[in-house]
C-alpha positions as YAML, in Angstrom:
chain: A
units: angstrom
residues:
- id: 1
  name: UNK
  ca: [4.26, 31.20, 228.16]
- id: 2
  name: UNK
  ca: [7.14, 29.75, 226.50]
- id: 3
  name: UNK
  ca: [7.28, 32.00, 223.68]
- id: 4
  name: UNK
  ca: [7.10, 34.81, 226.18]
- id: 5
  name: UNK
  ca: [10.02, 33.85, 228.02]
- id: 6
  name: UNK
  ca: [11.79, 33.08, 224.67]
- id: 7
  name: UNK
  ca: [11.13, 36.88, 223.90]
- id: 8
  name: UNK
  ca: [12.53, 38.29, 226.87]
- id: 9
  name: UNK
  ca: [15.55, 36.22, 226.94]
- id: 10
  name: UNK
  ca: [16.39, 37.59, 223.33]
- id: 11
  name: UNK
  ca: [15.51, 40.97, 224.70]
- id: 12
  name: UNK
  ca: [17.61, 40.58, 227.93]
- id: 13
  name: UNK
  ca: [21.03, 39.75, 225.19]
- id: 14
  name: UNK
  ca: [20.42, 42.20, 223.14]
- id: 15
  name: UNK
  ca: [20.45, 44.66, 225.73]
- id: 16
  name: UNK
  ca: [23.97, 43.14, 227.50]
- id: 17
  name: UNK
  ca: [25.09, 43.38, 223.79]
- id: 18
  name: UNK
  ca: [24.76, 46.94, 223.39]
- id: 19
  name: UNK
  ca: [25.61, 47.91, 226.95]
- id: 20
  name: UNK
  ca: [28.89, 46.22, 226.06]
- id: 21
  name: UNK
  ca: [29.40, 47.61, 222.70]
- id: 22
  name: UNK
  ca: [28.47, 51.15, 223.94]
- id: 23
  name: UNK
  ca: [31.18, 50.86, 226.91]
- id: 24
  name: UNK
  ca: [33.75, 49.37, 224.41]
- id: 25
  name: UNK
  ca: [33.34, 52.58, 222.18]
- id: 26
  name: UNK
  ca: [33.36, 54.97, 224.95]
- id: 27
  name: UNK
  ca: [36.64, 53.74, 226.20]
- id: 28
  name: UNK
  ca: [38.63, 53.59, 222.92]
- id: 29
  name: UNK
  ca: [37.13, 56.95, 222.27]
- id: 30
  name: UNK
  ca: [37.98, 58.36, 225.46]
- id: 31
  name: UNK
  ca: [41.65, 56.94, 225.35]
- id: 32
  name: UNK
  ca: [42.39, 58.63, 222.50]
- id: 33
  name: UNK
  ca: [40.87, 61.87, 223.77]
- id: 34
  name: UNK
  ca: [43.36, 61.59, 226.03]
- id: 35
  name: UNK
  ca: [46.69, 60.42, 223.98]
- id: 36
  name: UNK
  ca: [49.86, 61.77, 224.32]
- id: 37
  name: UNK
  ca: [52.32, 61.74, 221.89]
- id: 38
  name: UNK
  ca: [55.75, 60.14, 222.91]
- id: 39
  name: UNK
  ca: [59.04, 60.84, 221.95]
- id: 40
  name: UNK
  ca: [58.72, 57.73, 219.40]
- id: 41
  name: UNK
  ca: [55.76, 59.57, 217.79]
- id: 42
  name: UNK
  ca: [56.75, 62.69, 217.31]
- id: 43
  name: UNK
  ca: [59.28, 61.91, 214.07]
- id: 44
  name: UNK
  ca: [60.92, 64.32, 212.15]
- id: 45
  name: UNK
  ca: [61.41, 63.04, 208.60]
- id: 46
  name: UNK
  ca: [59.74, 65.30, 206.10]
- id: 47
  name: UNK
  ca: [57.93, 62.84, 204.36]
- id: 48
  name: UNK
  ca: [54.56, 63.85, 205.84]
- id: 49
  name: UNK
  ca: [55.22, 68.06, 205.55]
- id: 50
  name: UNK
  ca: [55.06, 70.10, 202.52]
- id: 51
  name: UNK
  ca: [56.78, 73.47, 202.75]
- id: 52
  name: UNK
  ca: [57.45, 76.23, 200.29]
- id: 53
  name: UNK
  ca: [57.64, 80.38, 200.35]
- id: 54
  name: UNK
  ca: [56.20, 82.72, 198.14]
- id: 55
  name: UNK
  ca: [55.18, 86.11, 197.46]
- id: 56
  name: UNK
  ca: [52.03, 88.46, 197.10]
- id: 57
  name: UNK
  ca: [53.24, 88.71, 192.97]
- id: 58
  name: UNK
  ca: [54.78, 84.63, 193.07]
- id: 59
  name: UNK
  ca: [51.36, 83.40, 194.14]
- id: 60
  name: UNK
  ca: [49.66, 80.84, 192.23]
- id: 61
  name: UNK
  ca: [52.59, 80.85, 189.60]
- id: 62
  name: UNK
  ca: [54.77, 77.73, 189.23]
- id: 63
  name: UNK
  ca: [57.91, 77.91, 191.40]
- id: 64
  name: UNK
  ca: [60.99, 78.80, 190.41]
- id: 65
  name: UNK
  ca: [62.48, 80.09, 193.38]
- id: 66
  name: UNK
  ca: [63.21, 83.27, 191.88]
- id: 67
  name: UNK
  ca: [61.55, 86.33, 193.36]
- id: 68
  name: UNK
  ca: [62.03, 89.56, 191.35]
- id: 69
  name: UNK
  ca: [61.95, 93.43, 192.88]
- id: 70
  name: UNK
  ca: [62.09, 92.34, 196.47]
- id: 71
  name: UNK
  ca: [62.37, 95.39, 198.89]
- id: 72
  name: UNK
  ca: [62.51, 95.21, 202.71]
- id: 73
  name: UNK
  ca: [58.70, 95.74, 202.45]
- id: 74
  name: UNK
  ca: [58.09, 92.93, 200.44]
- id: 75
  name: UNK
  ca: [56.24, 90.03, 202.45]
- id: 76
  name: UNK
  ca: [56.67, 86.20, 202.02]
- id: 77
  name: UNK
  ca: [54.39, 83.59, 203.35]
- id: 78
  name: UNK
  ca: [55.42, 80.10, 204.06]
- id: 79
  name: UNK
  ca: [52.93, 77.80, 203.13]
- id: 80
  name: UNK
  ca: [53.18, 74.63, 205.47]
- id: 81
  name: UNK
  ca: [50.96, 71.69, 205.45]
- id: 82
  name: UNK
  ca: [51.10, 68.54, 207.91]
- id: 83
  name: UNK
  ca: [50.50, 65.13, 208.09]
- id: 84
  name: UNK
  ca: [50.91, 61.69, 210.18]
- id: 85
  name: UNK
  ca: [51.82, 63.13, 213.68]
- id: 86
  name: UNK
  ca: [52.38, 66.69, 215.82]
- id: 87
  name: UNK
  ca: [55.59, 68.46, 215.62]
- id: 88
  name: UNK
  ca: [57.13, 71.57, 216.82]
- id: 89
  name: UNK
  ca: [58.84, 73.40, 214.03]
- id: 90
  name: UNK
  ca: [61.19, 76.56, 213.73]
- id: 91
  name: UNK
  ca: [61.35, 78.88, 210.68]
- id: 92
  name: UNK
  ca: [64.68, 80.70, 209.97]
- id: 93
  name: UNK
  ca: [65.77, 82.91, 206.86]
- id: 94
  name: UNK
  ca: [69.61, 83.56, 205.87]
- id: 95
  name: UNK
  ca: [70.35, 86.73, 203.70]
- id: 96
  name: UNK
  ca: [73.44, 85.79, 201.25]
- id: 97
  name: UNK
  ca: [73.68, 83.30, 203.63]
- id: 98
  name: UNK
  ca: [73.79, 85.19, 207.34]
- id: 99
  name: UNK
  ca: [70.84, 84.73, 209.72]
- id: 100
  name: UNK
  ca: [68.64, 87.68, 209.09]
- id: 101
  name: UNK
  ca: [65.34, 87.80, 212.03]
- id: 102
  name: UNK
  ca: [61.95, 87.61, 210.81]
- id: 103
  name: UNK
  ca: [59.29, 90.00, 211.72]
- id: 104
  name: UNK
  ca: [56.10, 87.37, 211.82]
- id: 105
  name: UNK
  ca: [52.52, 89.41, 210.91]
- id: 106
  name: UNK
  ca: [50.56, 87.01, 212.49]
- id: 107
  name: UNK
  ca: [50.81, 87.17, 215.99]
- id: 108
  name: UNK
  ca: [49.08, 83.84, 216.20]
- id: 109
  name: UNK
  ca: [52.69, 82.43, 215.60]
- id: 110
  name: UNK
  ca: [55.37, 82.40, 218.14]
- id: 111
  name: UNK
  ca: [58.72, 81.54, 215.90]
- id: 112
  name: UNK
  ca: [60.40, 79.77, 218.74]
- id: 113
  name: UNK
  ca: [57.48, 77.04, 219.40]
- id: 114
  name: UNK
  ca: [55.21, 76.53, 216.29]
- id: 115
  name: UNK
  ca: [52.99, 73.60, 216.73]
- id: 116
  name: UNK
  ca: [51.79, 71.78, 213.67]
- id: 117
  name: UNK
  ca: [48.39, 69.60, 214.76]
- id: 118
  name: UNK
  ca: [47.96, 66.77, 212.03]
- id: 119
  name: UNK
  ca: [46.52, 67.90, 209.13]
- id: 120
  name: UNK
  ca: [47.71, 71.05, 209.64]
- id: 121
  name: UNK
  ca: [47.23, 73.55, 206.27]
- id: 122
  name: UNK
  ca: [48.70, 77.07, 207.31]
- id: 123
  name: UNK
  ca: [50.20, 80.04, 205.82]
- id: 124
  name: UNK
  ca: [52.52, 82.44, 208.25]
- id: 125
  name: UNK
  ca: [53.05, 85.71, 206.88]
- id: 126
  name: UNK
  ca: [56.52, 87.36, 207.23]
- id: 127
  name: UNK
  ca: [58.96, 90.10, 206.83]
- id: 128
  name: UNK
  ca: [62.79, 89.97, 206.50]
- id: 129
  name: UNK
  ca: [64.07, 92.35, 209.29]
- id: 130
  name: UNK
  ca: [67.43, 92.43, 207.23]
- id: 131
  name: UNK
  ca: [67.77, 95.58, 205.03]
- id: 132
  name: UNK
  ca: [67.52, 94.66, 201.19]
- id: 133
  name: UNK
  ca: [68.82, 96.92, 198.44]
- id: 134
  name: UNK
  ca: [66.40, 97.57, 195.87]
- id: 135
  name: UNK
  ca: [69.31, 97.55, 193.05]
- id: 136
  name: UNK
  ca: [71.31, 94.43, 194.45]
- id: 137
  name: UNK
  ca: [70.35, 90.67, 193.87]
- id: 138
  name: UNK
  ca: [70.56, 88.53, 196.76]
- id: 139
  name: UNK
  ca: [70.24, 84.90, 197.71]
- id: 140
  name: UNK
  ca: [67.99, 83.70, 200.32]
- id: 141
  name: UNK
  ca: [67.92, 80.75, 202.29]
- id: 142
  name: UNK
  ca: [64.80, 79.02, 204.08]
- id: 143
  name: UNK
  ca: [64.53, 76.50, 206.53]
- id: 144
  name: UNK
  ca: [62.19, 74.90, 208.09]
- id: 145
  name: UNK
  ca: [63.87, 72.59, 211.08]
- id: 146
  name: UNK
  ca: [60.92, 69.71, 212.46]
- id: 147
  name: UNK
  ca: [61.14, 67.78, 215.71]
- id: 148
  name: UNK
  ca: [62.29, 71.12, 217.59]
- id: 149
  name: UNK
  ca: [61.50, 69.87, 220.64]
- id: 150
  name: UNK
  ca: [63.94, 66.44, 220.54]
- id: 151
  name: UNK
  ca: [66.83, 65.33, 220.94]
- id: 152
  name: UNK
  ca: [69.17, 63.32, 218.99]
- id: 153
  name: UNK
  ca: [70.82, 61.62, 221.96]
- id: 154
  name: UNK
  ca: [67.34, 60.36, 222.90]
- id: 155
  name: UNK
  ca: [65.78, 59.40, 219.72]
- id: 156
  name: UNK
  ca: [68.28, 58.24, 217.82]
- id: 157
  name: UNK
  ca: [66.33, 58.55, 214.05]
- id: 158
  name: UNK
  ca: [69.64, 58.66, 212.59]
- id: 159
  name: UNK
  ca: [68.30, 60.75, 209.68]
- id: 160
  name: UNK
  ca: [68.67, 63.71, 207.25]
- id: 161
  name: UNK
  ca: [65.14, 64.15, 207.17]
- id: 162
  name: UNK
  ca: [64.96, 67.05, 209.93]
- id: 163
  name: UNK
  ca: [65.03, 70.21, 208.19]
- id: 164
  name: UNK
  ca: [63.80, 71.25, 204.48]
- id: 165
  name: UNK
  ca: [65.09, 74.26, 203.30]
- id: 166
  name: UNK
  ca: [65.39, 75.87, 199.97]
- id: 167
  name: UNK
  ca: [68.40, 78.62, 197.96]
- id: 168
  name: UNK
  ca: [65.95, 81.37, 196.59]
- id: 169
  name: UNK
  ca: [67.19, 83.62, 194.42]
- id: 170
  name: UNK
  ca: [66.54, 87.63, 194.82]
- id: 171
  name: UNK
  ca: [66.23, 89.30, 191.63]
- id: 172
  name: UNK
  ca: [66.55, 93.06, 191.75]
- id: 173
  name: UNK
  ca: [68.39, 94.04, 188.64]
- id: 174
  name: UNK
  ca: [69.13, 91.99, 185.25]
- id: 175
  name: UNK
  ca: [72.93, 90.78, 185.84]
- id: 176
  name: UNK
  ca: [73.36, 87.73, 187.70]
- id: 177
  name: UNK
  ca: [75.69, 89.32, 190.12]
- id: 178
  name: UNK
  ca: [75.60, 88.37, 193.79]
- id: 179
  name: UNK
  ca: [78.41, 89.71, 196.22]
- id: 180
  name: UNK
  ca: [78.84, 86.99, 199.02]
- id: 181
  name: UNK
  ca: [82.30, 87.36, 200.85]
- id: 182
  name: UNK
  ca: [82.00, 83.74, 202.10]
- id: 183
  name: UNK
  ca: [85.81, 82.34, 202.58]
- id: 184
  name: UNK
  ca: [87.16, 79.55, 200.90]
- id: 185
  name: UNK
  ca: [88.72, 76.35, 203.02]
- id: 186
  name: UNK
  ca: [92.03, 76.25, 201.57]
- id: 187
  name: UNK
  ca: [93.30, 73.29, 203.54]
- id: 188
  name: UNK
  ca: [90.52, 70.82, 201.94]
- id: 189
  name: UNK
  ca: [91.56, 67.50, 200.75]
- id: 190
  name: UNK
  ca: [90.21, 65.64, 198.01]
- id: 191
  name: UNK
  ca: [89.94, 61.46, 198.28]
- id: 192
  name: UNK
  ca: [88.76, 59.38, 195.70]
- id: 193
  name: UNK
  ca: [85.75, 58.25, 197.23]
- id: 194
  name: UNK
  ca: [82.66, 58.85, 194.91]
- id: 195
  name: UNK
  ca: [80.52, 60.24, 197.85]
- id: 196
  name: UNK
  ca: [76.90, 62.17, 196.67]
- id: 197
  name: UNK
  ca: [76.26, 63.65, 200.02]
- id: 198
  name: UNK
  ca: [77.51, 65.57, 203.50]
- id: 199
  name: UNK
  ca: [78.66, 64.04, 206.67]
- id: 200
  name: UNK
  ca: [79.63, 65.90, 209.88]
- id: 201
  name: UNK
  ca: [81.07, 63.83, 212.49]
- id: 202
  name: UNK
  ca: [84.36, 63.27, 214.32]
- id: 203
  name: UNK
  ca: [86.02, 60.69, 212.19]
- id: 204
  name: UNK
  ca: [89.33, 62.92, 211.68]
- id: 205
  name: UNK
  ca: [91.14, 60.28, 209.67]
- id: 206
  name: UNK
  ca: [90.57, 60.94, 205.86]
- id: 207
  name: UNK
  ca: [91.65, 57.71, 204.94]
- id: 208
  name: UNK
  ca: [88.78, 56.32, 206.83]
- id: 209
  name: UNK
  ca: [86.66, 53.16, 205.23]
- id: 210
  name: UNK
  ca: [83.85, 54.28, 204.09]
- id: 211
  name: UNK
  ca: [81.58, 57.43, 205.29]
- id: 212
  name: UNK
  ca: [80.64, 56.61, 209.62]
- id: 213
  name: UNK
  ca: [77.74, 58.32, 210.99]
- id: 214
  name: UNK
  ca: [78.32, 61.03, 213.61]
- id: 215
  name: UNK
  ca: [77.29, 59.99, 217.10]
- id: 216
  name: UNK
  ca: [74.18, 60.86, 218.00]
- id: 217
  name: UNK
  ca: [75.77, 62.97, 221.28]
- id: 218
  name: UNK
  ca: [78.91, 65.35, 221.44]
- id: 219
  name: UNK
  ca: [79.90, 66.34, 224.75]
- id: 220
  name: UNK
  ca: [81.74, 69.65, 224.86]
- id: 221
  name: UNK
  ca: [82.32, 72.45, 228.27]
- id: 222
  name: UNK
  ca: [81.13, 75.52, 227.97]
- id: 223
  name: UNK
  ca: [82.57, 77.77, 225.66]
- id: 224
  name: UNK
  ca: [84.99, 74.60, 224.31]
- id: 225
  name: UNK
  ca: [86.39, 75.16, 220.65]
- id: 226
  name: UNK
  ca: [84.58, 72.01, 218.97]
- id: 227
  name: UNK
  ca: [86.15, 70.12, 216.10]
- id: 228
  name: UNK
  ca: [84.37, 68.05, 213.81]
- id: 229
  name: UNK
  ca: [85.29, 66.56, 210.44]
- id: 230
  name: UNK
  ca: [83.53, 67.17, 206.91]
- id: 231
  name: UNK
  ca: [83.05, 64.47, 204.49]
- id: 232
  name: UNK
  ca: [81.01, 66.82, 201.03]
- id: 233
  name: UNK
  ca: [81.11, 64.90, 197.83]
- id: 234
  name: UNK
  ca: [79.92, 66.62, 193.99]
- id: 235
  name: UNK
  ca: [76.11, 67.39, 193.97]
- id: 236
  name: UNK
  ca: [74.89, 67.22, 190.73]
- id: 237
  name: UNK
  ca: [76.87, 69.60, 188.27]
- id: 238
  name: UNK
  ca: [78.35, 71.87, 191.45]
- id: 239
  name: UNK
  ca: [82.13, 72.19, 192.07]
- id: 240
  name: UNK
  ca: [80.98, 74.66, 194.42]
- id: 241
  name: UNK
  ca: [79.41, 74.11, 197.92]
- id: 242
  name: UNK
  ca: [78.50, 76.12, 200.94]
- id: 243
  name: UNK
  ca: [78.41, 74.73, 204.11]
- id: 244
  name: UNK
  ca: [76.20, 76.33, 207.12]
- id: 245
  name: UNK
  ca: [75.63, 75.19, 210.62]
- id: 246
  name: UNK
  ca: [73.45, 75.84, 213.38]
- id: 247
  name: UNK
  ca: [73.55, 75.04, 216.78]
- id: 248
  name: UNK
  ca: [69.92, 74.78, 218.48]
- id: 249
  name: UNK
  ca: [69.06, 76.49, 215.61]
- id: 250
  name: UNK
  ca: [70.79, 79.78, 215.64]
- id: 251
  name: UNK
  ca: [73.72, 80.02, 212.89]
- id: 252
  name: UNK
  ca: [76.97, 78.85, 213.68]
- id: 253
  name: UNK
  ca: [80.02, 80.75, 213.09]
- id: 254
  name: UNK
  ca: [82.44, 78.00, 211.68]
- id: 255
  name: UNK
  ca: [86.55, 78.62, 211.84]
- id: 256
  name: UNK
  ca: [85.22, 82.09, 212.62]
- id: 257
  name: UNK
  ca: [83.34, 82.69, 209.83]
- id: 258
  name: UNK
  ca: [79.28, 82.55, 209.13]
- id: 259
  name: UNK
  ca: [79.66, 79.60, 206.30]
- id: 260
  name: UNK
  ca: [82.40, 78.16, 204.25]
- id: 261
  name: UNK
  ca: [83.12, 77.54, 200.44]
- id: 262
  name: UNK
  ca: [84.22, 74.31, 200.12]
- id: 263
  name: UNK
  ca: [85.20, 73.12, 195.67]
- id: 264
  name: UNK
  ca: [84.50, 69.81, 195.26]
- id: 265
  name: UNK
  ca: [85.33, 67.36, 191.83]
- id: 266
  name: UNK
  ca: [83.42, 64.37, 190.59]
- id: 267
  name: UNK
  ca: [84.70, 61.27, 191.23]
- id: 268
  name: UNK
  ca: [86.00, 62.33, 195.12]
- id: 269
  name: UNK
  ca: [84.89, 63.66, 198.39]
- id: 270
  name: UNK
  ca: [86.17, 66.61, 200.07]
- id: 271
  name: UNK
  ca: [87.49, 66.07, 203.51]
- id: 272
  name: UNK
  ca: [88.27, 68.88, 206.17]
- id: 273
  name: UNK
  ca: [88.34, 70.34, 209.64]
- id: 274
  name: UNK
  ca: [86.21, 72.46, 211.14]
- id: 275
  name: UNK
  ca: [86.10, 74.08, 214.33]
- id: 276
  name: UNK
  ca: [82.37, 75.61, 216.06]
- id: 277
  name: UNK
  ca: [82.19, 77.48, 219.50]
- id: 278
  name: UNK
  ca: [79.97, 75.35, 222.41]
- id: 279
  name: UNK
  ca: [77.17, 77.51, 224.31]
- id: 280
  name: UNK
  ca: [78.50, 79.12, 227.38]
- id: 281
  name: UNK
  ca: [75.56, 77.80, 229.01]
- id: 282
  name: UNK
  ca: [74.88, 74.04, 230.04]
- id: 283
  name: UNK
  ca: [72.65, 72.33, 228.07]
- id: 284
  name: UNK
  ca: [71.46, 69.91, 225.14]
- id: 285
  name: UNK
  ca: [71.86, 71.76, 221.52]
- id: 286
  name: UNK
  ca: [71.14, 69.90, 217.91]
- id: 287
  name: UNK
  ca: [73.50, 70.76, 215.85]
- id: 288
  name: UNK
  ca: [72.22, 70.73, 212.00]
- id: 289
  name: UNK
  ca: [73.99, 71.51, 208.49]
- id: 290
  name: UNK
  ca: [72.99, 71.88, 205.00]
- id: 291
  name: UNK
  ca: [75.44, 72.83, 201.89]
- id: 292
  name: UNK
  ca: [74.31, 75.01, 198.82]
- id: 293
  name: UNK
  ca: [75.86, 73.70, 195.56]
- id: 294
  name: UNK
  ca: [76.80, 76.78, 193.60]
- id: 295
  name: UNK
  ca: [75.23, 79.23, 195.47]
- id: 296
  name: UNK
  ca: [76.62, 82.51, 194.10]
- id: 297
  name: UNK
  ca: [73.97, 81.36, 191.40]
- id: 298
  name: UNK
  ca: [70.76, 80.54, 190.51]
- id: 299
  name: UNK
  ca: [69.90, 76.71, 190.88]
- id: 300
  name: UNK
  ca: [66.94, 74.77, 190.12]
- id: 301
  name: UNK
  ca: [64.80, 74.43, 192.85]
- id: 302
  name: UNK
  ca: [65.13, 71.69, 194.87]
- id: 303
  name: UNK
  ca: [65.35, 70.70, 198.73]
- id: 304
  name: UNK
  ca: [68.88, 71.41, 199.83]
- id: 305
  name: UNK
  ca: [70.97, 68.25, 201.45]
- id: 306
  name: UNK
  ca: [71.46, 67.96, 204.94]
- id: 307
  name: UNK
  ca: [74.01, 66.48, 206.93]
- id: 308
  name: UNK
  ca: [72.59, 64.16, 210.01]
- id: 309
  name: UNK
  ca: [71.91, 65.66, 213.33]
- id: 310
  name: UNK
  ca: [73.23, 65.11, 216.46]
- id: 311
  name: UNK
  ca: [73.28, 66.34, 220.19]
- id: 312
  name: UNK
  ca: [75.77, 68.84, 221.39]
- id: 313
  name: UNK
  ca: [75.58, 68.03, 225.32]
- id: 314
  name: UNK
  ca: [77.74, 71.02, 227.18]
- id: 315
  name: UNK
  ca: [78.27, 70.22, 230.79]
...
C-alpha cells in the first residue's frame, strides 16, 4: 500500500509539472505571436540591411558600379536583404543627379510603403521612367532611405545610418564625359577645421567650436524659405562634392536649384548657407542629405555619406 501511494504521488507531480511547463510555453509563445514593434524597435541604422543594384548583364559579376549600354529599356533590380527588426523602406533613383520616377515590375511592391519582415531576402525589379540616351553617359544615384515611417523628433537616434545609397556610373560611349549643369556655391567659406564628414544644421556662425548636431526638430510655416547651415569637409581624394536633399523623401530644390557643387581642400571644412522651401501643407517631414565626392566621375564604389536627419515640423 505504501509503495502504491508513493507511485501516485510521483505521478500526481509529474503531471502539475507538465501542466505548468505546457502553460508557461503557450504564453511566451502566444505573446510573441502577438508583439508589436515600438518605435524603439524599429531602428534605422544600416547595420542589419544589405542593399545593392544591378543589371540582367551585371549579374553575378563583381561590382563596380559601372553599368555599360544602358537604354530606357534596360531593367535594374535592387537586391535587399534584412535583418534584426521590421522596417518600412523607400527606394528613389536620381538621373545626373535629378529625381527620375521608377516604374516597379512587380506589383507586389508599393514604392511608398515597402515593408521588410526580418530576414527579409528580396529582389524588386525596376525601370527608370527618365529618358536615357543611348550615346550619352550618365550618373545614377540610388537610395535606399530605412525607418520611413519615424520621426526624428520622436526617436531621437541621432544617426547617419538612415539611408544607403550608391553614385553608379552609366556607360554608353568610351569618353568619360558626363554633362551635369549642377551650380557651384560661390559664397562658400573655407575654415581650418580638419572635418571628414557633412553636417546640416542651424549653427550659422562659422567660427563655431567644433561641428553641433542639428536638432532633431525644425519648425517652419507653410511655404517658409528655410535656412540651414553646411559644415562638408575633404572625402578621401575629392575637392569636389555634391550636395542633395530631400524632404520626406522627395528631392529638394536647394537656393533654387536641384543640388549644389560645393570644392572643398584638405586640411578645412567648407561652411555655407543654404536655403530649402517648407511643404505648403502641415505636417512632420525628415529631411535627409548625402554629398557625392567628385561626381562628374567615376568613383570607387562605396556607400555615399550622409548628413544626420532631422524633423521638419510645418505648422
Amino acid at each position: 500500500m505504501h509503495v502504491w501511494r508513493k507511485k501516485i504521488f510521483w505521478v500526481f507531480i509529474s503531471i502539475i509539472i507538465m501542466v505548468v511547463t505546457l502553460t508557461l510555453l503557450f504564453l511566451f509563445f502566444h505573446g510573441k505571436s502577438n508583439e508589436k514593434a515600438e518605435p524603439e524597435d524599429w531602428h534605422m541604422i544600416g547595420d542589419g540591411v544589405y542593399f545593392n543594384v544591378y543589371t540582367e548583364d551585371a549579374k553575378g559579376q563583381d561590382t563596380t558600379g559601372i553599368f555599360e549600354n544602358v537604354t530606357s529599356d534596360t531593367i535594374f533590380y535592387a537586391s535587399i536583404q534584412n535583418s534584426g527588426q521590421e522596417r518600412y523602406v523607400r527606394l528613389a533613383c536620381y538621373l545626373n543627379y535629378e529625381s527620375v520616377s521608377i516604374e516597379m515590375l512587380n506589383s507586389g511592391y508599393d514604392n511608398d510603403q515597402i515593408l521588410l519582415k526580418d530576414k527579409a531576402n528580396i529582389t524588386i525589379p525596376f525601370k527608370l521612367k527618365g529618358k536615357i540616351d543611348p550615346d550619352k553617359n550618365y550618373k545614377l544615384l540610388v537610395s535606399l532611405f530605412l525607418g520611413t515611417n519615424l520621426h526624428e523628433s520622436d526617436t531621437q537616434y541621432e544617426t547617419t545610418e538612415h539611408t544607403l545609397s550608391y553614385d553608379y556610373y552609366l556607360k554608353n560611349r568610351e569618353d568619360s564625359a558626363i554633362s551635369l549643369n549642377v551650380p557651384q556655391d560661390s559664397s562658400i567659406e573655407l575654415i581650418d577645421n580638419d572635418f571628414p564628414g557633412f553636417v546640416l544644421n542651424t549653427d550659422y556662425v562659422s567660427t563655431s567650436d567644433g561641428v553641433k548636431l542639428p536638432p532633431s526638430e525644425v519648425k517652419a510655416a507653410p511655404g517658409e524659405t528655410l535656412k540651414l547651415a553646411y559644415r562638408i569637409g575633404q572625402i578621401g581624394d575629392a575637392h569636389q562634392q555634391l550636395m542633395l536633399v530631400t524632404i520626406d523623401y522627395q528631392q529638394a530644390n536647394i537656393n533654387g536649384e536641384r543640388a549644389l557643387m560645393v570644392e572643398t581642400e584638405e586640411g578645412h571644412t567648407a561652411f555655407g548657407i543654404i536655403t530649402l522651401k517648407a511643404p505648403e501643407t502641415k505636417g512632420k517631414y525628415e529631411i535627409c542629405a548625402l554629398i557625392v565626392p567628385n561626381p562628374e566621375s567615376s568613383n570607387e564604389f562605396t556607400l555615399l555619406e550622409n548628413a544626420y536627419r532631422f524633423t521638419l515640423t510645418v505648422e
